[in-house]
C-alpha positions in Angstrom: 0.0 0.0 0.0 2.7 2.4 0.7 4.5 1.7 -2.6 1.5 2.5 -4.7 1.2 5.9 -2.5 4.3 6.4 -3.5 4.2 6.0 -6.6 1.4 8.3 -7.3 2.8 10.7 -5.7 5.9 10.0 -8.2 4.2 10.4 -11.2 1.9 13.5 -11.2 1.3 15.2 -7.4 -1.2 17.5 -8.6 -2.9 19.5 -6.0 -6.2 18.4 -7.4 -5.9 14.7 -7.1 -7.4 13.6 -10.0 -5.1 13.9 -13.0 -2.6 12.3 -10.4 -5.3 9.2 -9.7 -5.9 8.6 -13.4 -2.3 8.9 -13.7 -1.6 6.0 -11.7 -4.4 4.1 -12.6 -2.3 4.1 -16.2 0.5 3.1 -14.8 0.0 0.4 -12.6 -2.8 -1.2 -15.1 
């Protein structure tokens, strides 16, 4: 669990959470 926190955070930390969410919905599917 704290990996995959991790790695959103990683890819797009936007301050609206939801471009980073889709984000790493692409990435880990």
């Amino acid at each position: 669990m704290n990996m995959r926190r991790k790695v959103r955070t990683r890819i797009a930390p936007s301050p609206t959470g939801f471009l980073h969410l889709g984000t790493a919905r692409t990435a880990l599917f």
